[in-house]
C-alpha positions in Angstrom: 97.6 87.2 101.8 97.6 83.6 100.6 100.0 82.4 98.0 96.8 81.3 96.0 95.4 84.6 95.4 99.2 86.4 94.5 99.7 83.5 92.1 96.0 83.9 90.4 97.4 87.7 90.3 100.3 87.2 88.6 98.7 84.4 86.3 97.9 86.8 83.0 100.7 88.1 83.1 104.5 87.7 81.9 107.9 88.6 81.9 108.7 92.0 80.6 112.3 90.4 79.5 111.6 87.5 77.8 107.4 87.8 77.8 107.0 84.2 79.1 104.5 83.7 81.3 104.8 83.7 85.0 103.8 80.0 86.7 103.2 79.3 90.4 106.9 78.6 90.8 107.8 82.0 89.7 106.5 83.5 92.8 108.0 83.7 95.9 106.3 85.4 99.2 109.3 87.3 101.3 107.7 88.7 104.2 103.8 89.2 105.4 102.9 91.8 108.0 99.4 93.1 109.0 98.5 95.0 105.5 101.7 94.1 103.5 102.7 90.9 101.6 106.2 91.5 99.7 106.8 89.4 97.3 109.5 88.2 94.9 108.4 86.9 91.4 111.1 85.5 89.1 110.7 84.5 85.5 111.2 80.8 85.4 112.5 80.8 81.8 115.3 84.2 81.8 115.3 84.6 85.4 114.5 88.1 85.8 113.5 88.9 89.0 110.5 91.3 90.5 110.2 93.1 93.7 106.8 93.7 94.6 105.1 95.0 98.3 101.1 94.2 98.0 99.6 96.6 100.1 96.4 95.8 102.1 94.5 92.1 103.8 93.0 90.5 101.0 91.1 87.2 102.6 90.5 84.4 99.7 86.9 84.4 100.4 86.6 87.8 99.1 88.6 86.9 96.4 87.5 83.7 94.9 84.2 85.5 94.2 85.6 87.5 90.7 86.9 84.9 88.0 90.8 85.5 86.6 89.6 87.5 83.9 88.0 90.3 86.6 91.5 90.1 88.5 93.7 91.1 84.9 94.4 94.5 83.9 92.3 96.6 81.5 94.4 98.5 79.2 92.5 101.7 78.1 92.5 103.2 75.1 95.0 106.2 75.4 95.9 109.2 73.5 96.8 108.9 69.8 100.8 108.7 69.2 103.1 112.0 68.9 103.8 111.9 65.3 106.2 113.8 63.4 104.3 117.2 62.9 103.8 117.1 67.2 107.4 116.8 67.5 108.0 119.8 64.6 105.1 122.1 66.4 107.1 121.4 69.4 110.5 122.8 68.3 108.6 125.4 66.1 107.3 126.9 69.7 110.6 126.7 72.2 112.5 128.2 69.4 110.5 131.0 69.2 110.2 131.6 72.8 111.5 135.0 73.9 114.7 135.4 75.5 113.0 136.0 79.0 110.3 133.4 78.8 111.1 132.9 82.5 108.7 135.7 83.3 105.6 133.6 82.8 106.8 131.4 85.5 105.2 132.2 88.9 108.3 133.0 91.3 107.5 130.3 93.5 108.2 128.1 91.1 111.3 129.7 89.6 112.7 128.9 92.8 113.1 125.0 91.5 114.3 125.8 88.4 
């Protein structure tokens, strides 16, 4: 894997310390073998450091077809927040569990408990 393409991975993003944003000299390649690139990326401003193992060959041919924007993440739109009636229906139903509320557990899994 070519420091190029880790370094266009990384570019969108930032530090989850300080949120500045990652540059080419915040990444550092560790070790390559056949389908595994480990890297190391440190923030350049706080100095935070990341350990991260790409998994599988990425060529920079097959790469430098997508623009940046194709290689960031896509946050999806998620659940709505627990608000405070969630966390009130939740108390409100293991308080009124019965005192042997371990018999709806399968016995395999009681086994774990």
């Amino acid at each position: 894997m070519n420091k190029k393409i880790i370094e266009m991975l990384f570019s969108d993003m930032c530090c989850s310390e300080c949120k500045s944003d990652f540059t080419g000299d915040s990444v550092f390649v560790l070790r390559r073998e056949k389908n595994l690139c480990v890297i190391q990326v440190i923030c350049q401003h706080c100095g935070k450091s990341f350990g991260i193992a790409l998994l599988g060959g990425c060529d920079e041919k097959e790469i430098a077809k997508y623009a940046p924007d194709d290689l960031s993440l896509q946050i999806n739109e998620g659940p709505e927040a627990i608000c405070y009636d969630d966390v009130l229906d939740a108390h409100n139903f293991f308080s009124n569990l019965e005192d042997d509320w371990q018999k709806y557990i399968p016995d395999n899994l009681k086994k774990s408990i």
